[in-house]
C-alpha positions in Angstrom: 7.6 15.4 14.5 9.9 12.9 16.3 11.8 10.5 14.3 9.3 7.8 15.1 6.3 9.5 14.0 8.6 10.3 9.9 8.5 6.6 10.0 5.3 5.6 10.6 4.1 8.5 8.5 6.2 6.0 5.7 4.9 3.4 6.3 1.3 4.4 6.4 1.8 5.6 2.9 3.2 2.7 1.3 0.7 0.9 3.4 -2.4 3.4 1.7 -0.8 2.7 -1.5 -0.6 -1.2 -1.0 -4.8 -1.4 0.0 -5.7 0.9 -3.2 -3.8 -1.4 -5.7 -5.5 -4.4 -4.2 -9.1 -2.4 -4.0 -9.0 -3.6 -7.8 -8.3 -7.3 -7.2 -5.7 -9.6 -5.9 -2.2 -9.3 -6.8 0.8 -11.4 -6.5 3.9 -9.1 -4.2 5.7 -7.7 -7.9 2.1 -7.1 -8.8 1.8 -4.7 -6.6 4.6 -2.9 -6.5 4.7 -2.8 -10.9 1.0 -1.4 -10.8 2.3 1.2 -8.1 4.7 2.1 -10.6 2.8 1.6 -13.7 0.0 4.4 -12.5 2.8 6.9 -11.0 4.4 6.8 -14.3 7.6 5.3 -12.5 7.9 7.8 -10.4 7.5 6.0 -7.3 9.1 2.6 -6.8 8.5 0.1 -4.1 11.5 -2.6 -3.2 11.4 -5.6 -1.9 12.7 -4.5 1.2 9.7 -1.9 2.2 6.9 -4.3 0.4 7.2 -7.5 2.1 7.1 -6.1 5.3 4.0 -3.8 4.7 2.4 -6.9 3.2 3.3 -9.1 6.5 2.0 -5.6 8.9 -0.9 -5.5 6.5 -1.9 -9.2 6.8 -1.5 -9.2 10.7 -3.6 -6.3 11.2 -6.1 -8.9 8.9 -6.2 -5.5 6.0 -5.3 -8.2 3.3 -5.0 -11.9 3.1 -2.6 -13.8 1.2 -3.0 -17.5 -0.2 -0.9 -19.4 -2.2 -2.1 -20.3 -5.9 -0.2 -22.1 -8.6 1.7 -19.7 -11.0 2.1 -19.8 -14.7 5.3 -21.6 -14.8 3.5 -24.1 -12.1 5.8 -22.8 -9.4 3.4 -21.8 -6.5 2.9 -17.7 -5.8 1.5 -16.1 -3.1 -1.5 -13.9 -4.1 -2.8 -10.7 -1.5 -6.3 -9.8 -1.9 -8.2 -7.5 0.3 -10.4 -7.8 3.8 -13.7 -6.3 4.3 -11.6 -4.6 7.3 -9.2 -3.8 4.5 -11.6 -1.7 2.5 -12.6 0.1 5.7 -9.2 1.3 6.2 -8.4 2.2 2.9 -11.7 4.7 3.4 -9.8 6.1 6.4 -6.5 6.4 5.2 -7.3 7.9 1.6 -9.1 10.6 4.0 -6.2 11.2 6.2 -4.2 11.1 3.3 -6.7 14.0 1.6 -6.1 16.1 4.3 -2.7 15.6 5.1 -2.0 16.7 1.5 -4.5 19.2 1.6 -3.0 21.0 4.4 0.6 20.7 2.5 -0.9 22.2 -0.3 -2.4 24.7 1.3 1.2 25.8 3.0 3.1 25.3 -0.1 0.9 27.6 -2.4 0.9 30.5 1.0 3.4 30.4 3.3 
């Protein structure tokens, strides 16, 4: 696999993980990334540096939208939610994610 395809590989997972937290409701950017750490028991973590661009690639490939709401402290936040076209991909990439994990487990349980 070329250097290129690790990365995008990345990104489509943090992007897979992104569309399942908002397949429960919208979220505010922390939001997301505490409820991806909440249900992996802290074992995976998502900075601010990989989440705000997955959001932005996310929301220009219309998979989530975002709209600003007033916050609790009456400072504005902005709030992702998910696109019909958004639950379409997650479909697709919870079942490339299936076999892609599949086939892993499959090698490291063989080989």
């Amino acid at each position: 696999m070329t250097r290129e395809g690790k990365k995008d590989g990345l990104l489509g997972t943090l992007d897979l993980l992104i569309l399942r937290v908002l397949s429960t409701g919208e979220k505010h950017g922390y939001g997301i990334a505490r409820r991806i750490e909440q249900v992996s028991s802290d074992v995976l973590s998502v900075q601010e540096g990989s989440l705000y661009p997955a959001l932005h690639r996310l929301e220009k490939k219309s998979f989530i939208r975002s709209e600003w709401k007033p916050g609790d402290r009456g400072k504005p936040i902005k709030m992702y939610s998910l696109t019909n076209d958004g639950h379409i991909q997650l479909e697709e990439e919870r079942t490339r994610w299936e076999t892609i994990s599949s086939a892993i487990n499959v090698v490291l349980h063989k080989a």
